[in-house]
C-alpha positions in Angstrom: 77.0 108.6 72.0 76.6 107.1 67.9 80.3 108.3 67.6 81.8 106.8 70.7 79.7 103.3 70.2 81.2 103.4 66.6 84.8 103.7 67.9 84.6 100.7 70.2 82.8 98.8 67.8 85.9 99.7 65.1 88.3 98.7 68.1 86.8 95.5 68.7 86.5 94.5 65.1 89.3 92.4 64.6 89.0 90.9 68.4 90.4 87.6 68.9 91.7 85.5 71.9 95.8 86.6 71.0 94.6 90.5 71.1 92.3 89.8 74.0 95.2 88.0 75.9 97.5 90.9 74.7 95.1 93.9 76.0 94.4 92.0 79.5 97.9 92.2 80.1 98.6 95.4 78.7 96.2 97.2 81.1 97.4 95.7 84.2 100.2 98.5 83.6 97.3 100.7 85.1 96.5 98.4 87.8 97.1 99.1 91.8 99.6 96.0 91.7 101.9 97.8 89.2 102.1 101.0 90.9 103.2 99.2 94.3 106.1 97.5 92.2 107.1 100.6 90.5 106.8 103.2 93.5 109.5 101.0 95.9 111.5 100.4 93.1 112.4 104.0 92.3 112.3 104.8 96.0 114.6 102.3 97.2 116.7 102.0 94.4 116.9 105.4 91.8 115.9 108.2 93.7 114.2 109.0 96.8 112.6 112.1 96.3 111.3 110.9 92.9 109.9 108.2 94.2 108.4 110.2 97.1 106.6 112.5 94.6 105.6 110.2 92.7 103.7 107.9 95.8 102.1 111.3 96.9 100.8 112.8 93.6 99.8 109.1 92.3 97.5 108.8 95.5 96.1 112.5 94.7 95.5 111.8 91.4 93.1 108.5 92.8 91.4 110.3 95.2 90.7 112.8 92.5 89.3 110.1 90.2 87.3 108.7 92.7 86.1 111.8 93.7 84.9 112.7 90.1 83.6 109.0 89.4 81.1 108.8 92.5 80.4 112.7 91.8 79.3 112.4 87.9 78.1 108.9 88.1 78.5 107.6 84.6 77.3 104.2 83.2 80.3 102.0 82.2 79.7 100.8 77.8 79.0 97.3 79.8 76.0 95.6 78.4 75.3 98.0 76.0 74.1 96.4 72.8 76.9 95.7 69.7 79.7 96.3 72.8 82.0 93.4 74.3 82.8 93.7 77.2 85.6 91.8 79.1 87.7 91.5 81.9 85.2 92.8 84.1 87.0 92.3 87.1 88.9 95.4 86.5 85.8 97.5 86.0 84.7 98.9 89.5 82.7 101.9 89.9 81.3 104.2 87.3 83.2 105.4 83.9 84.4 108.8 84.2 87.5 109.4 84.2 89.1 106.5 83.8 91.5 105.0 86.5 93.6 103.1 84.6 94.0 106.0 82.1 94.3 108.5 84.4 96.9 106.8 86.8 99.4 105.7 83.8 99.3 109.2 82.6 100.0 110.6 86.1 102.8 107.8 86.8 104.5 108.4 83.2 103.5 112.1 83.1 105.6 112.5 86.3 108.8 110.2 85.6 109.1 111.4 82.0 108.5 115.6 84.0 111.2 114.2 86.6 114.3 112.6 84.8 113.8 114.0 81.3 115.0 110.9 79.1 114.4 110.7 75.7 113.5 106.9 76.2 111.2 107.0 79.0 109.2 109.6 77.1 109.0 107.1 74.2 108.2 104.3 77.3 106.0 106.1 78.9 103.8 107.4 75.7 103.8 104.2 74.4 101.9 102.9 77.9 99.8 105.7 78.0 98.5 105.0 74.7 98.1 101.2 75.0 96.5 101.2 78.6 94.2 103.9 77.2 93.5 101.8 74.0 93.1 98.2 76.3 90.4 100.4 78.0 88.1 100.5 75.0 89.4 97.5 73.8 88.2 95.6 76.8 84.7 97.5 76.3 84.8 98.8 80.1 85.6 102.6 79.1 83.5 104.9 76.7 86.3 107.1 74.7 85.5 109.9 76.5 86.2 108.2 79.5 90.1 107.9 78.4 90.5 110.7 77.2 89.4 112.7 80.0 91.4 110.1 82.3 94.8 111.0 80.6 94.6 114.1 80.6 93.7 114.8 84.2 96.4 111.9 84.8 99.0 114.6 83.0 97.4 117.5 84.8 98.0 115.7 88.0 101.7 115.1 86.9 102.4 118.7 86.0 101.0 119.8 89.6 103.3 116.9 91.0 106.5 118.0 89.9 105.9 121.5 90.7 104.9 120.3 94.6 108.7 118.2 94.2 110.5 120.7 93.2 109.6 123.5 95.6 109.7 120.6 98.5 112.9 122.3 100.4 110.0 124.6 101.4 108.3 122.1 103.3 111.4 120.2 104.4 112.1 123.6 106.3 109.6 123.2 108.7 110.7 121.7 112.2 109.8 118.1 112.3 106.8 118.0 114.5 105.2 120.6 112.3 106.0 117.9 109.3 104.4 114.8 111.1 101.5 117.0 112.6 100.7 118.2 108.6 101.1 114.9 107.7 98.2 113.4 109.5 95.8 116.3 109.5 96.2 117.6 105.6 94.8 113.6 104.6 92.3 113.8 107.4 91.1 116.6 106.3 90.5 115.5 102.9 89.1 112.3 104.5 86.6 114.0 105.7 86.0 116.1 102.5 85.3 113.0 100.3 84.6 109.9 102.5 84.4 107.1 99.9 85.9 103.9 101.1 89.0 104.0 98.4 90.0 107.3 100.3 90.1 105.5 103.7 93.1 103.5 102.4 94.7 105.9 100.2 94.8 108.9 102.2 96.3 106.5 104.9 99.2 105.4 102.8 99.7 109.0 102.0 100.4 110.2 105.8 102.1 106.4 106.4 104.0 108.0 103.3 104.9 111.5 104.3 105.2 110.6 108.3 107.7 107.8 107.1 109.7 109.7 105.2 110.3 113.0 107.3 111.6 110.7 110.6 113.7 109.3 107.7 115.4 112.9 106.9 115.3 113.6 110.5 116.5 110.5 112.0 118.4 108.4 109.3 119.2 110.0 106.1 118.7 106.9 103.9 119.7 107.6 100.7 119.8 105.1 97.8 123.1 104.1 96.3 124.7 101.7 93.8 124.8 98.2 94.7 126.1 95.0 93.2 123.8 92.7 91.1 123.1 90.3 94.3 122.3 93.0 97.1 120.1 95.1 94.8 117.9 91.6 94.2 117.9 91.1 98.2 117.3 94.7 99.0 114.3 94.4 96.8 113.0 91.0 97.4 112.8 91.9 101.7 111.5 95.0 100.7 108.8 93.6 98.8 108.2 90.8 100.9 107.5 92.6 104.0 105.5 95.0 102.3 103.4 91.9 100.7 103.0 90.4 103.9 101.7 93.7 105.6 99.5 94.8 102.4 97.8 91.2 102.0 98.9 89.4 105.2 97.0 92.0 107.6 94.2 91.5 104.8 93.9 88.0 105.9 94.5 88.2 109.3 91.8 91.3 110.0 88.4 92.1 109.3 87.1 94.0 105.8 86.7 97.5 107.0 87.4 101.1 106.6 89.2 101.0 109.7 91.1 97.7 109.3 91.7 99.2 105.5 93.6 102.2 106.8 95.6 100.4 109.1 97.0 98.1 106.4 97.4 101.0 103.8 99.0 103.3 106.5 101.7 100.4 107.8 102.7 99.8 104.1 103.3 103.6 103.5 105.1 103.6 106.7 107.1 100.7 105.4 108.1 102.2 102.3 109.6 105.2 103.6 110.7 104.3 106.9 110.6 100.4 107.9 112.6 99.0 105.0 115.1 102.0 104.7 115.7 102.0 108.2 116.7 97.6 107.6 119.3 98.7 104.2 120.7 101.3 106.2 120.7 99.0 109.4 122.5 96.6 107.2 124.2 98.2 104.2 121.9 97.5 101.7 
């Protein structure tokens, strides 16, 4: 415990509002709202299997972390004497592993696994690091609590890319045996691990999955290049509608589980079915 108080301590010795302005942002990389910028953008836009793996092996790799958190039940550095601690808003739940940690290793892990570029290796280590770093620098995370975060994060991209690159296997199936799989398989870890952060995730992942098998079956979207000024308005009614189901419904409904899973399964299904059905419906 001395040596993981000393390293915060030497992290936060040269604090001061620029670097505490810097760090804020900086960790937002590891936030929820980045991922749900990210994931559509490669989906729509790159590549759609990518971007499929990616959506189902980022929401395994949270329902592992939350799995682990409310399992070992560590105290967060917070209020521990000589610490600061900031930015508490992004500091839900216990310690171990961290989210952020663990989701930017996972997100980077599998894009760098996926396209093999020598600059989004750089990119994506260079995040890893920093949201790791903004971690302790915020004083929410012990060191072990990053570490252990990333490198679950990169375990979880490793498994990721294996599951995407032996998908034909699964694509084989007949299409009712696709959907059907698609809503028990989360169900069934539902009901393994019923933590209220697994009612919403594990509902994206079957609006995910059921979305984008009556997409193969039924449309056949399929990214492709665009000019400047359709790529923006491809994007922007993407992201709009899926706003306006993600936080509208949030508005509109009452806080619960079930309410939760409704919103989070409607965006999935939005992602990989409502908005490539509109760009194929109008040649976007």
């Amino acid at each position: 415990m001395e040596l993981q108080v000393a390293i915060i301590r030497c992290i936060q010795y040269f604090h001061n509002p620029i670097l505490d302005s810097f760090f804020i942002f900086i960790t937002n990389f590891g936030s929820e709202a980045f991922y749900f910028i990210i994931i559509p953008i490669i989906y729509w836009s790159i590549n759609k299997r990518a971007g499929l793996g990616l959506g189902v092996t980022l929401i395994l790799s949270i329902y592992l972390n939350a799995f682990l958190k409310e399992t070992l039940m560590t105290k967060r550095p917070i209020g521990y004497p000589g610490i600061r601690s900031i930015y508490l808003s992004s500091a839900g739940g216990y310690a171990f592993p961290s989210g952020h940690a663990q989701g930017t290793s996972t997100v980077w892990g599998y894009l760098t696994g996926y396209f093999k570029s020598k600059w989004l290796y750089w990119l994506g280590l260079s995040l890893i690091v920093l949201v790791s770093l903004s971690r302790l620098y915020l004083g929410v995370h012990w060191p072990i609590d990053v570490v252990g975060g990333a490198a679950l994060g990169l375990a979880m991209a490793y498994l990721g890319l294996k599951l995407i690159n032996n998908f034909n296997k699964i694509e084989s199936y007949k299409y009712p045996i696709k959907v059907a799989a698609s809503a028990i398989i989360p169900t069934a870890l539902l009901a393994l691990f019923t933590q209220p952060d697994s009612f919403k995730y594990l509902a994206m992942l079957s609006g995910i999955l059921i979305g984008y098998f009556t997409d193969e079956e039924y449309i056949g979207y399929q990214p492709k290049s665009n000019t400047p000024v359709k790529s923006i308005l491809k994007y922007s009614i993407g992201l709009v509608v899926f706003l306006s189901i993600y936080l509208g419904l949030r508005m509109l409904l009452p806080y619960s589980n079930l309410t939760n899973m409704l919103r989070y399964f409607l965006s999935g299904l939005w992602l990989t079915l409502g908005a490539p059905w509109i760009y194929s419906r109008f040649k976007l």
